[in-house]
N, C-alpha and C positions, 0 to 999 in steps of 0.2 A: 575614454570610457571602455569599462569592460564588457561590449559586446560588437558584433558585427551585422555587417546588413546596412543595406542603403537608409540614407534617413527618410525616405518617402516612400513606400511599399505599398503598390496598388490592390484592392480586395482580389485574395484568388479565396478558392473554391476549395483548398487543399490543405496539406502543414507545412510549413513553411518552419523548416529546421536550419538554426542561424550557427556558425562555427564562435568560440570564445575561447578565453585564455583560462583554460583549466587549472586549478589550485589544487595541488598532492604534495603527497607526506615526502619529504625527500628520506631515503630508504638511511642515509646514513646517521638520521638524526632519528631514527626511532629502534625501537628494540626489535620489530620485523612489523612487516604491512598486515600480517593478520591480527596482530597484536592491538593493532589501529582501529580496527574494522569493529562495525556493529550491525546486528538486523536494522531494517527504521525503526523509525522512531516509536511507531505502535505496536511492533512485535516484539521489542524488548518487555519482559517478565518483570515485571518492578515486586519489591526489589530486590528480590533474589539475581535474576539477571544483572540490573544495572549494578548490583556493587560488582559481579563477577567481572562485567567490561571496564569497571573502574580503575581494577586493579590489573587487567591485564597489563597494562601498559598506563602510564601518566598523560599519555598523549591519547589516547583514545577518542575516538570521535564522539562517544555519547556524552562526554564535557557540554561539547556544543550541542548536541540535538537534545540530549536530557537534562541541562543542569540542575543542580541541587543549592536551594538554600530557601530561607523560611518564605519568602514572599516570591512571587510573580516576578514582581519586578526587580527584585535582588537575584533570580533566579537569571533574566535577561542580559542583568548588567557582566553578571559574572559569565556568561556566556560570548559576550563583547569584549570583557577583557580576555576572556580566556585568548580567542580568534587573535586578538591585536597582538598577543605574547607570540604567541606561536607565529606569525607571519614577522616579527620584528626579529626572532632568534632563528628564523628558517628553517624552523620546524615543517613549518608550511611555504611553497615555494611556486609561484608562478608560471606557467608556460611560456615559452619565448615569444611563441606565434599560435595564431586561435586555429584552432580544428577542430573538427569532431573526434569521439572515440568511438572507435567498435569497441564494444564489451562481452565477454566472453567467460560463461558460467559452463562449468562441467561436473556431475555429482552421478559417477558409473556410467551409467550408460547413458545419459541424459545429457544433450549439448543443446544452450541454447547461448545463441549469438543477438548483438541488437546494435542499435547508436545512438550515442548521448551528443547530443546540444543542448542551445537555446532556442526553444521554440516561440515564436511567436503567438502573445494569448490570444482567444477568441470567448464570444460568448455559445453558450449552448444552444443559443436559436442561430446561428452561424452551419450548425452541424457541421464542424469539420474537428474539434475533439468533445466526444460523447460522453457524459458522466451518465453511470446506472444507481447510483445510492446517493438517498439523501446524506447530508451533513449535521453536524451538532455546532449552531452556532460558537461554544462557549471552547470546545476543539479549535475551530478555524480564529477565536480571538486568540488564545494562546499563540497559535504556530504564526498568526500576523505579528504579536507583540516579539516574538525571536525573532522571525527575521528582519523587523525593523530595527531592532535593538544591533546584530550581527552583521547587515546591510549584505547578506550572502542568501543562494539558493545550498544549503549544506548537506541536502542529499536528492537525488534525482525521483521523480515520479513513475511508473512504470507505465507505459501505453502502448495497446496493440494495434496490428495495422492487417487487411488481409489482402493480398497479391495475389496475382494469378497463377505462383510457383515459378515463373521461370528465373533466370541466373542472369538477368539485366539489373539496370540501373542501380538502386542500394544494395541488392542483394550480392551484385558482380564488386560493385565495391568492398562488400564486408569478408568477402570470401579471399578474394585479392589480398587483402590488407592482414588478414592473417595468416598469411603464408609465412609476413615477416616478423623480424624478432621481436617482442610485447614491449613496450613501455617500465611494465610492472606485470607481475605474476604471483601470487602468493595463493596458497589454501591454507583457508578458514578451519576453525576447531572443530566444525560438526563434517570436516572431509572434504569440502566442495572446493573445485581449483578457479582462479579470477585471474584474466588476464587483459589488460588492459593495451590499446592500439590507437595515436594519434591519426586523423586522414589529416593534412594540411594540403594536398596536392591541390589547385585550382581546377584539373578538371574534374577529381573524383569531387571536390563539393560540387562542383556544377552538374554532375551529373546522378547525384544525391537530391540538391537540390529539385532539379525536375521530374524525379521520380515523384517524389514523396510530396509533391503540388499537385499531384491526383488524387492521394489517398486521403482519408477519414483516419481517426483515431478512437478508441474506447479506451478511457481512463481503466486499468487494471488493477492499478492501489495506485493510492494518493488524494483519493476524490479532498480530502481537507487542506491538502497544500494545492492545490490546484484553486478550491473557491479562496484561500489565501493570496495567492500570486492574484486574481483576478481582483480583488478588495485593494494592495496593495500597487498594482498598479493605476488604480484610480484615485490613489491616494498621490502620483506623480503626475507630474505633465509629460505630455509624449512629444516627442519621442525620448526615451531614454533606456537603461538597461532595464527597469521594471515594467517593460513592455513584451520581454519573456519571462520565461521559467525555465526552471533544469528537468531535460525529462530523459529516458533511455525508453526507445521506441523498439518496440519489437515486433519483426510481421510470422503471425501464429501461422500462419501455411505454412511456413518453412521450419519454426520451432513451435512447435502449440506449449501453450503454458497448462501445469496443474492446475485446477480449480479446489480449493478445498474450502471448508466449513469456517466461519469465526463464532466461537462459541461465548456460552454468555455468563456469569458468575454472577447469580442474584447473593449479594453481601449481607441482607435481615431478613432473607426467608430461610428457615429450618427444611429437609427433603418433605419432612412429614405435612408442613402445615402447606408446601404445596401440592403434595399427594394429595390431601385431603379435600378439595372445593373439583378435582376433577373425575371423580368414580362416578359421578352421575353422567359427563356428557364427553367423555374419552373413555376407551379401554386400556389399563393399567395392566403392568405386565410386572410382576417381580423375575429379575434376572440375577440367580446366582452362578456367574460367569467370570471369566478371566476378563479386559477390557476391549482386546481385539475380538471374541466372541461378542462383544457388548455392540460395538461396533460395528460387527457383520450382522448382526440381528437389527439394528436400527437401520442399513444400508438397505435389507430385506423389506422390512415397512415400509419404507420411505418409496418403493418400487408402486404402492400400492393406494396411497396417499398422503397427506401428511403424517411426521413423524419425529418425536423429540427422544431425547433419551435421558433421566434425569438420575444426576449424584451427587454425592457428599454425605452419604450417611451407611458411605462402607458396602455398598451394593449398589445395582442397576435397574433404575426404572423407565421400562420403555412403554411411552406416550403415543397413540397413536386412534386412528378413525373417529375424529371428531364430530361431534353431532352436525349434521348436518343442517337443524334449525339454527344453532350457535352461531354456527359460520354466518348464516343469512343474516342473522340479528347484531355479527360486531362485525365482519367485512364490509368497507365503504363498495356500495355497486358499481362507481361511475367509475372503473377501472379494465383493463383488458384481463380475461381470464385465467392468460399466463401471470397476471399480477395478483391476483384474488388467491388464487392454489398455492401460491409461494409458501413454504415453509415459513420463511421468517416474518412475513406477513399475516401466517395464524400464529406466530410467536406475539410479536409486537401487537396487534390490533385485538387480538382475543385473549391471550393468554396474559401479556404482560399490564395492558389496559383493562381488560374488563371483568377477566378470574382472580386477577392476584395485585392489581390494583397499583401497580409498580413503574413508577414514570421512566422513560426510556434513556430521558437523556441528562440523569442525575448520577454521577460517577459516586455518591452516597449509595446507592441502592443496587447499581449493576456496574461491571466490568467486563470489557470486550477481550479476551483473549484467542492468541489463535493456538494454541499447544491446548492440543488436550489431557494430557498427563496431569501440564500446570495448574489445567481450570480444575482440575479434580481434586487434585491436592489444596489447592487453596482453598475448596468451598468445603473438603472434610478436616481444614486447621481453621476455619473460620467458625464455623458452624452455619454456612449457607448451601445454596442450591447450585449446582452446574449444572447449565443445560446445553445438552451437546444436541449440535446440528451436522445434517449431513448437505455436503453441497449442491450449489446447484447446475447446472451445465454452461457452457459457455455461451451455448447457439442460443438459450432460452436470454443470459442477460444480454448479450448483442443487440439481440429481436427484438425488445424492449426498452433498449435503449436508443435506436433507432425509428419509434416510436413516438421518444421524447418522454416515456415514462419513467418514474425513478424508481428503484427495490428500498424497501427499506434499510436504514444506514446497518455498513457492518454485514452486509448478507454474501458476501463471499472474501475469498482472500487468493487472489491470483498468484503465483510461483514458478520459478524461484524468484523469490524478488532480488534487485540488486544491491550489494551489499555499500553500507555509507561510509564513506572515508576513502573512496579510491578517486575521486574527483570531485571537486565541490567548484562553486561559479560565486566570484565576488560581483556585489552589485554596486561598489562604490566609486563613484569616479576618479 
């Protein structure tokens, strides 16, 4: 079986990161490793994006993570054949021996460093990895029916960890480990350099190991492949390989991530008709402004209380000081007040339920993008509404999630995330 780790694992209190035999593009069967690569799966621009990754290369990873054809399940299948082609022509090619990898993102002056394995899953009353945002059920059946269909984890989760800063246990390891020469190295089209580092030493896992059986994790993106893996391992008997998932663990003291906005593309609302139901219990701003001034003007609000900023109809309207009966009449009370204040929380519960009437988790009527360029563009060729959000802090989703409360789905987008096609994890025996 493709994974490692004792078949009996007694309850710890930590994460519990297992080494496996990594699946990569052998460099000589492809046109270059960045040619391969894609954002995940949700941050691909469909489908302006996806045909761009399509053509980069024939081999391209969004095959697998995106496939295309008229049904679900022809979408699935062709996703299985694809995976079975490519591993039978050694396109795709197995590791000798299971390890971890250090992974290693650089874009100017920004290094962030991390480690991929197999972690072992847990539940979130367990509190040893933390989800902050709900999920969409009909998301998590999809990414269940691919990976059952591909019998693979095909791109890794991102989860942070926080340490006390010093240069032991994983972090002496990851530092170590890149001293020496990478596996693989390529940069991506938008600049950004990846460098890829097997650990297989028995003691650097062992002492990986025991670091990282202290620490807590906060899901950073993935929350859907994550309730996935956890669906789909109960869908096996244990012990087996669907008793982890692929994930790249990163501890923020030593590289803190971006936090930015995921904005939202209402598809059958006009800018005006949603302008229109808010001049009584919001102040409306017309902004005739370039989009970065759009942007520092909504950044400025947002300091102040909540705050949206709405386009698609060739200028900038910025949304902000909402009534404060409103709030009281569509916020659920029985929540903590850092969850009540939440931007996306007067998105979802007030704005998108009770002013504009617009169900949240119907991919008819809204689209989650994280580029804001794209949300803009596409809601003034549609003729709908982009509502741009500005993020939220990290300490606030932490706090919250360590709480046991969830943000609403879609409320932030952690970065850089890592990039899919540099390692992937088969789950078949």
């Amino acid at each position: 079986m493709n994974y490692a780790g004792p078949t009996h694992v007694p309850a710890r209190m930590g994460l519990d990161l297992n080494p496996f035999r990594g699946l990569r593009y052998d460099p000589d069967r492809v046109g270059s490793l960045a040619a391969v690569t894609s954002p995940p799966y949700d941050v691909v621009v469909r489908p302006d994006g996806l045909l761009h990754l399509e053509s980069a290369d024939p081999h391209n990873i969004v095959r697998l993570i995106l496939p295309q054809d008229t049904t679900p399940t022809a979408r699935n299948e062709q996703a299985a054949e694809t995976l079975h082609r490519w591993l039978s022509e050694g396109v795709l090619t197995t590791d000798a021996e299971p390890g971890l990898y250090v992974y290693e993102q650089r874009d100017g002056a920004m290094l962030q460093r991390g480690i991929i394995g197999a972690l072992r899953l847990s539940e979130p009353s367990d509190g040893v990895v933390l989800p902050h945002e709900d999920v969409m059920p009909h998301v998590v059946a999809d990414r269940a029916a691919l990976m059952r269909a591909t019998s693979a984890n095909l791109e890794p989760l991102l989860l942070t960890y926080r340490s006390n800063g010093s240069r032991v246990g994983t972090a002496a390891v990851i530092e170590r480990t890149a001293q020496h020469p990478p596996l693989l190295s390529t940069t991506t089209e938008d600049g950004s350099s990846h460098r890829l580092w097997a650990v297989t030493d028995p003691d650097d896992l062992a002492e990986i190991r025991t670091d990282l059986g202290h620490h807590q994790a906060l899901i950073a993106d993935g929350h859907h492949r994550w309730a996935t893996y956890l669906r789909l391992r109960a869908e096996h008997p244990s012990p087996s390989p669907w008793d982890y998932g692929l994930v790249l663990l990163v501890d923020t003291t030593r590289y803190p991530l971006r936090v930015r906005a995921i904005h939202r593309l209402l598809h059958r609302l006009p800018v005006a008709e949603a302008l229109a139901p808010l001049t009584d219990s919001f102040r409306v701003r017309h902004l005739d402004v370039a989009l970065p001034k759009a942007m520092e003007a909504l950044a400025t609000a947002a300091t102040d209380g909540n705050a949206f900023l709405l386009a698609g109809d060739g200028a900038f309207h910025l949304v902000d000081r909402p009534s404060p009966d409103l709030l009281a009449r569509t916020i659920p009370g029985d929540h903590p007040e850092a969850w009540r204040t939440l931007d996306a929380t007067v998105l979802h519960a007030t704005l998108l339920e009770h002013v504009w009437g617009i169900p949240e988790d119907s991919p008819e009527h809204i689209a989650y993008i994280h580029d804001t360029a794209a949300t803009i563009a596409k809601a003034e060729r549609d003729g709908g509404t982009a509502v741009l959000m500005h993020p939220v802090r990290e300490e606030v989703v932490r706090d919250l999630a360590r709480q046991g409360v969830t943000m609403p789905r879609k409320s932030t987008s952690f970065g850089p995330k890592p990039a899919s096609g540099l390692v992937l994890r088969t789950l078949a025996s």
